[in-house]
VMD Tcl script that builds the backbone (N, CA, C; Angstrom):
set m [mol new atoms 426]
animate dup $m
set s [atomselect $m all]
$s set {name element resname resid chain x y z} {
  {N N UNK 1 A 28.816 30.745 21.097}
  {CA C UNK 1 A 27.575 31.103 20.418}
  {C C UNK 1 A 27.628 30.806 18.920}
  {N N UNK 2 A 28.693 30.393 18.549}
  {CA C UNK 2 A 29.313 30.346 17.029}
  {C C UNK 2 A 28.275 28.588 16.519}
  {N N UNK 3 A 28.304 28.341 18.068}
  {CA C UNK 3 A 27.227 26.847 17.388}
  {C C UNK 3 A 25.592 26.857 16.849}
  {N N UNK 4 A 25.209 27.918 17.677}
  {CA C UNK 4 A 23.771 28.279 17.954}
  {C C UNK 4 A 23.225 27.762 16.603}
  {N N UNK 5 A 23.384 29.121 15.645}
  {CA C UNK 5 A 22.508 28.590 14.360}
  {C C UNK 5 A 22.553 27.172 13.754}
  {N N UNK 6 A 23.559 26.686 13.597}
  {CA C UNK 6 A 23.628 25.287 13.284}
  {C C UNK 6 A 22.910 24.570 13.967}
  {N N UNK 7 A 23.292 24.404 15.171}
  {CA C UNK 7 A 21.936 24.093 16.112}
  {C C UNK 7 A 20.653 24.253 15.524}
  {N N UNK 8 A 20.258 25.434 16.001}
  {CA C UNK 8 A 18.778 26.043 15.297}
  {C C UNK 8 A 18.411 25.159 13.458}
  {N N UNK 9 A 19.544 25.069 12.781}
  {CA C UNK 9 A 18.975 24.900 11.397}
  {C C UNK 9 A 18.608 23.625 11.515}
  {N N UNK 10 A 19.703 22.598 12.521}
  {CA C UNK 10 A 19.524 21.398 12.287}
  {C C UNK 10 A 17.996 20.843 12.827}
  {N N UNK 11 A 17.637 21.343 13.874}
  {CA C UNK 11 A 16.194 21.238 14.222}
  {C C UNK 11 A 15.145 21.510 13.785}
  {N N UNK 12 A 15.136 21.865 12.521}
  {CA C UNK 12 A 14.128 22.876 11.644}
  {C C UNK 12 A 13.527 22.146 10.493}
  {N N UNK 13 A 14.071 20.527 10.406}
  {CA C UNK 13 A 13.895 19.883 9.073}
  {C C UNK 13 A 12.397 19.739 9.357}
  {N N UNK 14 A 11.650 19.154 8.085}
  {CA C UNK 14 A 10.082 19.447 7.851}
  {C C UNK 14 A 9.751 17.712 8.777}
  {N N UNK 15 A 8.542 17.935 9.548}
  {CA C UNK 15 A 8.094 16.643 10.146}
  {C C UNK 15 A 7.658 15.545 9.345}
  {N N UNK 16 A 6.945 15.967 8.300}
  {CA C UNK 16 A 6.344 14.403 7.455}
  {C C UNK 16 A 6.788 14.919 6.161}
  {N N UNK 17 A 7.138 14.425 5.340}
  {CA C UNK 17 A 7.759 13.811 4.196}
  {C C UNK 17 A 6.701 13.177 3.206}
  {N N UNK 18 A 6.829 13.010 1.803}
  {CA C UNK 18 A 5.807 12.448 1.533}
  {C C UNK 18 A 6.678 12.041 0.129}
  {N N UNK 19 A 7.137 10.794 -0.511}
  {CA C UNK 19 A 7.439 10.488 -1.390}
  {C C UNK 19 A 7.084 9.214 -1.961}
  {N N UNK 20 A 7.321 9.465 -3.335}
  {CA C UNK 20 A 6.946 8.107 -4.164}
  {C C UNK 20 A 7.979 7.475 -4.820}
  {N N UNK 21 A 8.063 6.444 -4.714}
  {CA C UNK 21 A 8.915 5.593 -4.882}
  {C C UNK 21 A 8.869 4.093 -4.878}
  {N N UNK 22 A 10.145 3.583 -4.741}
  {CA C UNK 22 A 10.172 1.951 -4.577}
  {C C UNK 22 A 10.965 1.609 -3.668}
  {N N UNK 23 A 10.271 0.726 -2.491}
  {CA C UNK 23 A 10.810 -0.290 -1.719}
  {C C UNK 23 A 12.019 -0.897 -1.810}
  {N N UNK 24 A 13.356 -0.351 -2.017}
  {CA C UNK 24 A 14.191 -1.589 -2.717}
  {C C UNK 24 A 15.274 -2.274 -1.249}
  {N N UNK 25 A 14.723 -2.417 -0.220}
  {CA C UNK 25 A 15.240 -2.960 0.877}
  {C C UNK 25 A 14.840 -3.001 2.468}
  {N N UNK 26 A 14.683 -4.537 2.705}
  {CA C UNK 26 A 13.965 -4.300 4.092}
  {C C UNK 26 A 15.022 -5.447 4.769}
  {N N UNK 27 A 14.826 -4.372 5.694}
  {CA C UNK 27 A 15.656 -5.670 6.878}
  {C C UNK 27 A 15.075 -5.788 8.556}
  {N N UNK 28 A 15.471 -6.558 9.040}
  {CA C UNK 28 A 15.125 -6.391 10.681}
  {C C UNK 28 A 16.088 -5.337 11.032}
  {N N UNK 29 A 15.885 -4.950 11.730}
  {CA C UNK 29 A 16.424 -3.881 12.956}
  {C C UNK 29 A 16.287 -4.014 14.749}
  {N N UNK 30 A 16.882 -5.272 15.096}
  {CA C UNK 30 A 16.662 -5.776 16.375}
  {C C UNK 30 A 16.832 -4.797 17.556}
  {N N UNK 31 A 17.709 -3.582 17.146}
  {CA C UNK 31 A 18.331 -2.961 17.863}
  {C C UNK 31 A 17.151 -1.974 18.512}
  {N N UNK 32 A 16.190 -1.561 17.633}
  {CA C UNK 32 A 15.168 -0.890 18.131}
  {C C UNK 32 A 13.620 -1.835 18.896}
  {N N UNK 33 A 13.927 -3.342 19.308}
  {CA C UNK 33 A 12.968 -3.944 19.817}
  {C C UNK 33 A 13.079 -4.262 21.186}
  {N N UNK 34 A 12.422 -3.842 21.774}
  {CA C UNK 34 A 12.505 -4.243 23.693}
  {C C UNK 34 A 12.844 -5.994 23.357}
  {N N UNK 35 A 14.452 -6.392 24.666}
  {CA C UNK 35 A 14.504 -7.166 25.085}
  {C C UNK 35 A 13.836 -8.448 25.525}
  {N N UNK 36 A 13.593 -9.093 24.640}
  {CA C UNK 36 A 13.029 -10.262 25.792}
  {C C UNK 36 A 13.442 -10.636 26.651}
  {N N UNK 37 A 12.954 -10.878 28.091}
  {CA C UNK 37 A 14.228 -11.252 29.264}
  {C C UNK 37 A 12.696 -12.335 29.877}
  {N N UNK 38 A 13.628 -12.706 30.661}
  {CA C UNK 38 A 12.883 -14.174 31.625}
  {C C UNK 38 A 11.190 -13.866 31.951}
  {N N UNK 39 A 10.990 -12.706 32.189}
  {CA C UNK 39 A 9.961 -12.162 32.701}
  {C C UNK 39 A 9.041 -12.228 31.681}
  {N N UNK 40 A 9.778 -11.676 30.524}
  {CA C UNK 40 A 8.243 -11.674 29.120}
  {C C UNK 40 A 8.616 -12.684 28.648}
  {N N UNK 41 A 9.310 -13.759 28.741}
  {CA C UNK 41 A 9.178 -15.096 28.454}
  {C C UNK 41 A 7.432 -15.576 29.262}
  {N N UNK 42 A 8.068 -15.592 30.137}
  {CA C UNK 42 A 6.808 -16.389 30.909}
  {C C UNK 42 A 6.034 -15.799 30.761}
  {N N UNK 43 A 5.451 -14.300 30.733}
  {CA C UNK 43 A 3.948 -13.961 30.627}
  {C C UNK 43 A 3.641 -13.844 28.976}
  {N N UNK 44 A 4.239 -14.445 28.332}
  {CA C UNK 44 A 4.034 -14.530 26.655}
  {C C UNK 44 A 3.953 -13.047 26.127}
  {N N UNK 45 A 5.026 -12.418 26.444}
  {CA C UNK 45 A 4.966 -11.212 25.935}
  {C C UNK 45 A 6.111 -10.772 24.858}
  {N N UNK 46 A 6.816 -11.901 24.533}
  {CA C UNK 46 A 7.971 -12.094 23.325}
  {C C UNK 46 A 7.169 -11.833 22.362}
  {N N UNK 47 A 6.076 -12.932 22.033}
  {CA C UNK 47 A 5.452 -13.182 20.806}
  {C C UNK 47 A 4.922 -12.146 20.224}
  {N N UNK 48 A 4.338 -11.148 21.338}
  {CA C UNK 48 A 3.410 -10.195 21.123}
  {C C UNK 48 A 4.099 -8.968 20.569}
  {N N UNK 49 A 5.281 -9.073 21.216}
  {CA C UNK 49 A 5.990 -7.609 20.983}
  {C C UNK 49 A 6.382 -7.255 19.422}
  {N N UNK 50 A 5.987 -6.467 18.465}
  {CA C UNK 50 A 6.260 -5.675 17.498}
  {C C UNK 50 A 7.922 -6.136 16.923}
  {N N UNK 51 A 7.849 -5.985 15.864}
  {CA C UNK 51 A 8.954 -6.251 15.207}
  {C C UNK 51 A 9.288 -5.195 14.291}
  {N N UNK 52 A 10.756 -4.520 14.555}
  {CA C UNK 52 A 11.349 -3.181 13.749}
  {C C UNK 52 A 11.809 -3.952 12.225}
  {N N UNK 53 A 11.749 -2.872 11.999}
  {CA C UNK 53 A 12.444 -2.943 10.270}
  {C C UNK 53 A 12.816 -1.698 9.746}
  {N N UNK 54 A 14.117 -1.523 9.250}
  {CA C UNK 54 A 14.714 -0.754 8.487}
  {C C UNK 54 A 14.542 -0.998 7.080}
  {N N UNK 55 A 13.901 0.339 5.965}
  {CA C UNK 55 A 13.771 0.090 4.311}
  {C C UNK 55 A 14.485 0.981 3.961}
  {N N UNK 56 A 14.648 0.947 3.069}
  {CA C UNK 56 A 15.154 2.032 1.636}
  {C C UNK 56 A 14.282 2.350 0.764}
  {N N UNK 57 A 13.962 3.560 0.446}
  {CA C UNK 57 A 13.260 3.809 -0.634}
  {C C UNK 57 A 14.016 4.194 -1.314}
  {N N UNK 58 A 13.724 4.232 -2.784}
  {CA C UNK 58 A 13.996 5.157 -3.864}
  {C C UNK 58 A 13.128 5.652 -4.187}
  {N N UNK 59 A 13.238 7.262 -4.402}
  {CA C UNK 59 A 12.167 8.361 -5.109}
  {C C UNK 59 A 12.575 8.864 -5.778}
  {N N UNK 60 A 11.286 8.574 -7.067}
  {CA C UNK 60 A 11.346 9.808 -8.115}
  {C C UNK 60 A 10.717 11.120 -7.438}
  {N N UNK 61 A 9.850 11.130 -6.740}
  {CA C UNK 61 A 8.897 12.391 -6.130}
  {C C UNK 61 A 8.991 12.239 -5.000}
  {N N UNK 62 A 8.633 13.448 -4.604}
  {CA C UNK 62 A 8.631 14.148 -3.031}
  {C C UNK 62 A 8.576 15.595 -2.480}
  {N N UNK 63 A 7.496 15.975 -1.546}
  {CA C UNK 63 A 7.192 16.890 -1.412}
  {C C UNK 63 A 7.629 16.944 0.176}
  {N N UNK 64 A 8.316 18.131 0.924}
  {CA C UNK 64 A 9.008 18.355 1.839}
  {C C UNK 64 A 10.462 17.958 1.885}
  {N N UNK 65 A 11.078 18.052 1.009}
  {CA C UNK 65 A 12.387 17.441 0.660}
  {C C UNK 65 A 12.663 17.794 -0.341}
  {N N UNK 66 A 13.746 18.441 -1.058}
  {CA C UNK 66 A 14.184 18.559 -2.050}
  {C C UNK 66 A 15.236 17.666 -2.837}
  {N N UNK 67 A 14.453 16.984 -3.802}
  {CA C UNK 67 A 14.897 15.663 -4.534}
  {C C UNK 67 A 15.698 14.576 -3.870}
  {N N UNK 68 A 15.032 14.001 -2.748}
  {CA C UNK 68 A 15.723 13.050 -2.206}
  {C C UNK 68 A 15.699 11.900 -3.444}
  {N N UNK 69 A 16.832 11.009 -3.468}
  {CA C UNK 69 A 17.015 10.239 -4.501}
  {C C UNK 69 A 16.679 8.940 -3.276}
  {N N UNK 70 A 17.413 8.949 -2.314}
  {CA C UNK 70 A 17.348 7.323 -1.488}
  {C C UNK 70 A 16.793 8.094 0.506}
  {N N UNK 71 A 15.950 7.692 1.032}
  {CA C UNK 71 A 15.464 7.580 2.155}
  {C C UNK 71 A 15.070 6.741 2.705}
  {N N UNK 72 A 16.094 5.927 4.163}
  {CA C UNK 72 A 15.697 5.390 4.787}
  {C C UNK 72 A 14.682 5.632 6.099}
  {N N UNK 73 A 13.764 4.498 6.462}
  {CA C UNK 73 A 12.412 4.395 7.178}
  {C C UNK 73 A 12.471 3.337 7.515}
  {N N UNK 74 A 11.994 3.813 9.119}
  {CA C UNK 74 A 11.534 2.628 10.108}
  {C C UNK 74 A 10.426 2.542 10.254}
  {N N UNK 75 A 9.402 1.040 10.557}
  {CA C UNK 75 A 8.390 0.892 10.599}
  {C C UNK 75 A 8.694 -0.481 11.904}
  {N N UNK 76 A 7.303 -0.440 12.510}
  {CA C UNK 76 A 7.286 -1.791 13.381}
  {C C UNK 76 A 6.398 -3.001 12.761}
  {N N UNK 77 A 5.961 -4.041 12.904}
  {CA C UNK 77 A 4.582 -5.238 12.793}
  {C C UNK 77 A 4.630 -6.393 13.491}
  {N N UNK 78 A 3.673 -6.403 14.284}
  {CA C UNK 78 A 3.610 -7.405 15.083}
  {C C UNK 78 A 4.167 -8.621 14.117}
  {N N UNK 79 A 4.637 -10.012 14.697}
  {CA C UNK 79 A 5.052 -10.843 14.118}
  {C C UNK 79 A 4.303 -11.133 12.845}
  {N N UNK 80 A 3.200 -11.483 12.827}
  {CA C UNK 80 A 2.059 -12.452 11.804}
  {C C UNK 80 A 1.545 -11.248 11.012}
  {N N UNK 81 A 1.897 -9.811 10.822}
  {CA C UNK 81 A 1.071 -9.287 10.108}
  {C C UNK 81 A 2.250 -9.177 9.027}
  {N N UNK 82 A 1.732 -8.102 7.893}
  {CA C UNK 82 A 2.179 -8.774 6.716}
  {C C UNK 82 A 3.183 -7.423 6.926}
  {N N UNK 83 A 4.282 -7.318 5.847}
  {CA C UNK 83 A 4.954 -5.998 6.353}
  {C C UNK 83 A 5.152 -5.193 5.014}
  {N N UNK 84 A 5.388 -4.415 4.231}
  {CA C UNK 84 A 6.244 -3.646 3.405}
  {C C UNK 84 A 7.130 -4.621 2.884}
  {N N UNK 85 A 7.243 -4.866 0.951}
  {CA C UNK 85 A 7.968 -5.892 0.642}
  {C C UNK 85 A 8.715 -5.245 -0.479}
  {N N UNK 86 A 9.731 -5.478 -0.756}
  {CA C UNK 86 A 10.658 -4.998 -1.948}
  {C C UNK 86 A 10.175 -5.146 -2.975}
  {N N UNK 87 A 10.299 -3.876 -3.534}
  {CA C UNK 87 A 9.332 -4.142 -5.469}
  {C C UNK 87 A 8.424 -3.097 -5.138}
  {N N UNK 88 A 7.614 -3.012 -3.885}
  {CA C UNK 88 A 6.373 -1.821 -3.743}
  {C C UNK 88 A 6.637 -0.687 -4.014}
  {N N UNK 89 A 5.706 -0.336 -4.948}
  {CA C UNK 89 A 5.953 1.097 -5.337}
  {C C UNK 89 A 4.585 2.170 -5.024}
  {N N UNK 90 A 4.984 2.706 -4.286}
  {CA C UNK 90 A 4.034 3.595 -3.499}
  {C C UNK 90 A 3.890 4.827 -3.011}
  {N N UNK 91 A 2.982 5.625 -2.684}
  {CA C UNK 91 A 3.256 7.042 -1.951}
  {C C UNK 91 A 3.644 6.763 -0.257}
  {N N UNK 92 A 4.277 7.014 -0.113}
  {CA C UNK 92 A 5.324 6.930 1.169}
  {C C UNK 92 A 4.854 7.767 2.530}
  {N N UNK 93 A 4.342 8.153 2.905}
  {CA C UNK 93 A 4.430 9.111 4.088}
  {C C UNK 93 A 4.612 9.209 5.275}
  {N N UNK 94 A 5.652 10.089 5.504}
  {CA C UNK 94 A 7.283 9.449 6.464}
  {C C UNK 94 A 6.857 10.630 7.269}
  {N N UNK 95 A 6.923 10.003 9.108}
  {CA C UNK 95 A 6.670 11.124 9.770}
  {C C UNK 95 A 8.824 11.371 10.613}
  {N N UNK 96 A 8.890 12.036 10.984}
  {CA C UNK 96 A 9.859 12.688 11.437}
  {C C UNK 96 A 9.907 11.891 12.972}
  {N N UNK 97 A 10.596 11.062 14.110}
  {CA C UNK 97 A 10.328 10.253 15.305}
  {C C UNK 97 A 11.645 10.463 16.338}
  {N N UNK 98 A 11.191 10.533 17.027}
  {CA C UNK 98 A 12.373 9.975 17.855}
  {C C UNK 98 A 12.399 8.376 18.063}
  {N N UNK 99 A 13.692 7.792 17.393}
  {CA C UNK 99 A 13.536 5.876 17.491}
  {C C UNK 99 A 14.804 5.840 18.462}
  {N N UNK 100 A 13.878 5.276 19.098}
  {CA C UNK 100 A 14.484 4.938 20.808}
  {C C UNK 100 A 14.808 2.918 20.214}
  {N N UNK 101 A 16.581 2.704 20.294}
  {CA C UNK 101 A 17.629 1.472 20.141}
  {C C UNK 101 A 17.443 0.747 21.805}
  {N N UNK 102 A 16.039 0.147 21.733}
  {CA C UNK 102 A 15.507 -0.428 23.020}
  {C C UNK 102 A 16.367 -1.738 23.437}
  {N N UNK 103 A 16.857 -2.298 23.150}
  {CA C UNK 103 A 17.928 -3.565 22.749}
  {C C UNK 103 A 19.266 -2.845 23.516}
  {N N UNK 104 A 19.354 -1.650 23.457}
  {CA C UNK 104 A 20.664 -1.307 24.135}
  {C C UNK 104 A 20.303 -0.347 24.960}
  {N N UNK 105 A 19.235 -0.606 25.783}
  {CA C UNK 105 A 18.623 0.211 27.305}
  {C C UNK 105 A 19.643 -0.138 28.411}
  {N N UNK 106 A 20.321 0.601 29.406}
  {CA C UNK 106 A 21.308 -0.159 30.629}
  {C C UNK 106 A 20.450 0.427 31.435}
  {N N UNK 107 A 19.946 0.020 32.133}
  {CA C UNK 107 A 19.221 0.511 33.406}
  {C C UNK 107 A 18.612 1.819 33.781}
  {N N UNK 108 A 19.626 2.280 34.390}
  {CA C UNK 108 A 19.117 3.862 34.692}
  {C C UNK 108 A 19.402 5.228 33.598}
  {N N UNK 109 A 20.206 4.276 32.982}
  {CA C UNK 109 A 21.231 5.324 31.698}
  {C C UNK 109 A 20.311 5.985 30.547}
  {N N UNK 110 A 19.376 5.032 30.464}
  {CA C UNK 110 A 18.548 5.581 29.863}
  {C C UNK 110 A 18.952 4.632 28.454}
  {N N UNK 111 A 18.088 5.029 27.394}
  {CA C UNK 111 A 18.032 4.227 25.933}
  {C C UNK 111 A 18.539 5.184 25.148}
  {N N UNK 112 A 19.589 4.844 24.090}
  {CA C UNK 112 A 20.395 5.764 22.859}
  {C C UNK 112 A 18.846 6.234 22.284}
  {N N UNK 113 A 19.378 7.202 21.633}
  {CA C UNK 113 A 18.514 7.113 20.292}
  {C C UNK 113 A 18.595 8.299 18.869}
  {N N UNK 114 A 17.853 8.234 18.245}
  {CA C UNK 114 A 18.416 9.305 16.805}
  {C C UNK 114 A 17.103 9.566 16.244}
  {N N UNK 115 A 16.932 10.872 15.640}
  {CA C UNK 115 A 15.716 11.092 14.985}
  {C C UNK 115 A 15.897 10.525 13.256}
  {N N UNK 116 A 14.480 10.114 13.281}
  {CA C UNK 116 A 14.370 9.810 12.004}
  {C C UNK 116 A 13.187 9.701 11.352}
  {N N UNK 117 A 12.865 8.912 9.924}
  {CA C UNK 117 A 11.454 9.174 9.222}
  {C C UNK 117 A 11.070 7.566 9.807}
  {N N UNK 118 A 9.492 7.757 10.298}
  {CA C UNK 118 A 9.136 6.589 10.437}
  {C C UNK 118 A 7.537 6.353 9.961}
  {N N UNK 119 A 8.010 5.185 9.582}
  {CA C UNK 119 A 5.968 4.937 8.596}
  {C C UNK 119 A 4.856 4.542 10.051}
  {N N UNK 120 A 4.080 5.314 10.299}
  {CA C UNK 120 A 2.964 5.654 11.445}
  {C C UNK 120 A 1.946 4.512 11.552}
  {N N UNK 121 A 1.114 4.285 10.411}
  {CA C UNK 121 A 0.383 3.143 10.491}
  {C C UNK 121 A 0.416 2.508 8.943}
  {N N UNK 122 A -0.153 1.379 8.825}
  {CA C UNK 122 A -0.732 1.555 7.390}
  {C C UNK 122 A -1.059 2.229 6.771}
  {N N UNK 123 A -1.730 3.511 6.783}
  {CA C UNK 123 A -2.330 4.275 6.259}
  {C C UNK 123 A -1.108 4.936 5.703}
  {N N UNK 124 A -0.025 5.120 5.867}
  {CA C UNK 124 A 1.045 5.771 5.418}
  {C C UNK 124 A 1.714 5.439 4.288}
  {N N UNK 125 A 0.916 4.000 3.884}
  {CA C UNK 125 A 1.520 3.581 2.553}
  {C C UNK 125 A 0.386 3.678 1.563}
  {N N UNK 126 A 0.108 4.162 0.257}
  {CA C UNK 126 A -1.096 4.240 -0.236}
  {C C UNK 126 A -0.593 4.172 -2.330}
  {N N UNK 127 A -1.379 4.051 -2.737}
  {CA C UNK 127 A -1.584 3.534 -3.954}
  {C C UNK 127 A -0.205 4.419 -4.776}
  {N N UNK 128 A 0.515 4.579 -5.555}
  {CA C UNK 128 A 1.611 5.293 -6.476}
  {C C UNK 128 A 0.077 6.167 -7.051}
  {N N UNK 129 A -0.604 5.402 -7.525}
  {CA C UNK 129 A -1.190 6.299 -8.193}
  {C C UNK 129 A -2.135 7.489 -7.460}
  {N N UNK 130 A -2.257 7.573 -6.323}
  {CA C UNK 130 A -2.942 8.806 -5.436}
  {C C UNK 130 A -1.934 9.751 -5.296}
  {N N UNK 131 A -0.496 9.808 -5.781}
  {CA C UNK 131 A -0.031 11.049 -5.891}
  {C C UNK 131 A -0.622 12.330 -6.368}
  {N N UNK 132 A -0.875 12.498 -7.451}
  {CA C UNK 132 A -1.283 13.609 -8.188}
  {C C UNK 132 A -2.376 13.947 -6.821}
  {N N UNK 133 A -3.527 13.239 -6.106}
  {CA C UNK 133 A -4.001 13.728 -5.128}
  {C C UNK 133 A -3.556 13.951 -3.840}
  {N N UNK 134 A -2.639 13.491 -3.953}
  {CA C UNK 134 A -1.674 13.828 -2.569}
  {C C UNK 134 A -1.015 15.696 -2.696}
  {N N UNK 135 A -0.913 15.496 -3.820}
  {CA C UNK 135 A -0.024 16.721 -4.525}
  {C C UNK 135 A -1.201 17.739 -4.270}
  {N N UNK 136 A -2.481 18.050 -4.903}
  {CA C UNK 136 A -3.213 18.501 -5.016}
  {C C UNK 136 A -4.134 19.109 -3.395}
  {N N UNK 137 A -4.223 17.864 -2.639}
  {CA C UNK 137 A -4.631 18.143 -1.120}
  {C C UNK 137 A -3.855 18.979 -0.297}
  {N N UNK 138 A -2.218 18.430 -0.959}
  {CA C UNK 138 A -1.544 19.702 0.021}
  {C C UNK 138 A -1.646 21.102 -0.570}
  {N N UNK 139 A -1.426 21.317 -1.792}
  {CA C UNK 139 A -1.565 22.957 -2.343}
  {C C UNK 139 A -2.923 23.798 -1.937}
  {N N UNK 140 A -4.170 22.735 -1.558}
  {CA C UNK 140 A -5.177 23.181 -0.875}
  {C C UNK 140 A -5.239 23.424 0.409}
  {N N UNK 141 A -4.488 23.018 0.774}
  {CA C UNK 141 A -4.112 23.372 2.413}
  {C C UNK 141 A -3.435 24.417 2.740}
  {N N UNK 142 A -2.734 24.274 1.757}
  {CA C UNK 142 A -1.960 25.943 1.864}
  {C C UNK 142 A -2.676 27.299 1.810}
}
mol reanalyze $m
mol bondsrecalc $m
mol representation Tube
mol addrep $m
């Protein structure tokens, strides 16, 4: 029983996140993209399928977190759309996910996976300067 609370605390972190900062790293992350195999070859379903990416932010600000300096975030985009680029400096808003490492699915075993912050849609990235209203919407909610 000596594990319990630890348990309990570790499950307790806040779901969305909200920081401002800068972009300073993007990479692919193949590990979280379904397989292409023979089958979505032929019905053209490679092309279509979403593409992961792992970033880094750096933040000066952030609300649900206490002074995170560096937070990494996963996001997906279909091939041709445009993605999150190093240098962006923006309000961030990071939801809490389960990211299922689809690339290393074995059959019946099921797919690894780890919780983490992940950017939801576009809408999750928005101007640096709508902080102060970001700030302001949540104290009204309260």
């Amino acid at each position: 029983m000596r594990w319990l609370p630890l348990f309990l605390v570790l499950g307790c972190g806040p779901s969305t996140l909200f920081l401002r900062g800068e972009l300073v790293k993007v990479e692919r992350a193949e590990q979280y993209e379904p397989v292409c195999n023979a089958i979505s070859r032929a019905l053209s379903h490679c092309e279509d399928a979403p593409r992961a990416y792992d970033a880094l932010i750096v933040a000066d600000s952030a609300i649900g977190k206490k002074s995170p300096r560096r937070e990494w975030v996963m996001f997906f985009a279909p091939a041709q759309h445009r993605i999150p680029r190093v240098g962006w400096y923006a309000v961030w808003v990071l939801q809490r996910r389960e990211l299922w490492r689809l690339a290393e699915c074995r059959g019946v075993y099921g797919c690894p996976s780890e919780n983490g912050w992940a950017l939801d849609s576009d809408d999750a990235i928005r101007p640096a300067g709508d902080w102060r209203k970001v700030v302001d919407s949540l104290r009204a909610a309260r």
